[in-house]
C-alpha positions in Angstrom: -29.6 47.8 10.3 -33.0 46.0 9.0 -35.7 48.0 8.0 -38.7 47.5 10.1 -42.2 48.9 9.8 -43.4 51.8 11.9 -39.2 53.3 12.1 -38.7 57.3 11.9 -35.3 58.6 10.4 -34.0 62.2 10.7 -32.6 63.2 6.9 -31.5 66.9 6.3 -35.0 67.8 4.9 -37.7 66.4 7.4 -38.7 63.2 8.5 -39.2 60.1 7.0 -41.4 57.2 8.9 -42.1 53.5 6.7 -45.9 52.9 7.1 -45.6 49.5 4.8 -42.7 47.6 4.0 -42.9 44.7 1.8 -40.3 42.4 0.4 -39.6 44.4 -2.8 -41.3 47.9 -2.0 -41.8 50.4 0.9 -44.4 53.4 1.5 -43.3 55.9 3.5 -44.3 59.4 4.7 -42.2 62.6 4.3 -43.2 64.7 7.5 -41.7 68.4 7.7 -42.5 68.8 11.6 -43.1 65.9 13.8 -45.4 68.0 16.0 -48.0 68.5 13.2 -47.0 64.6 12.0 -48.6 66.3 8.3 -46.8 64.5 5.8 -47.2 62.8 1.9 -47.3 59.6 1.3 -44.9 57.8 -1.3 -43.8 54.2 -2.7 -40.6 53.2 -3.5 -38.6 50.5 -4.2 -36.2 49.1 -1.5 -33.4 49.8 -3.6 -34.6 53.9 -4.1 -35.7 53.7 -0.7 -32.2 53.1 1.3 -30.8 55.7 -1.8 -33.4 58.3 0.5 -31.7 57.4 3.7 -27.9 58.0 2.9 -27.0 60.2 5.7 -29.8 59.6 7.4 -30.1 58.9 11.6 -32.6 56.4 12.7 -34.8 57.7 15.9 -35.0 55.4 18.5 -38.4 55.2 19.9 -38.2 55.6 23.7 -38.1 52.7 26.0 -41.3 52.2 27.8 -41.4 52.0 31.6 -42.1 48.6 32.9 -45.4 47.9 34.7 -45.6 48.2 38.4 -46.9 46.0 40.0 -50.4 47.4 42.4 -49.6 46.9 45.9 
């Protein structure tokens, strides 16, 4: 699995979605409830980062509904 920009995992604690991802560093935001989507922002490096997401599940946004077509 890549890490991709904009990607929400589930760890035991929260949330945590990457708002930035660069070649050596991410930012990322710890969100308690998704509802509220209140969170903190932090940096880390790559190498701390994927240390975070041991045991973490990756959220898989929802597939959006093709356009019909106006008859």
């Amino acid at each position: 699995m890549r890490l991709q920009q904009g990607q929400l995992w589930r760890t035991k604690t929260g949330y945590i979605r990457i708002t930035y991802l660069e070649r050596f560093g991410v930012e990322y935001k710890r969100i308690a409830d998704l509802e509220d989507g209140a969170g903190e922002h932090h940096e880390a490096t790559k190498k701390e980062f994927c240390r975070l997401l041991k045991g973490a599940t990756l959220l898989e946004p929802k597939p959006e509904e093709p356009a019909k077509p106006d008859a």
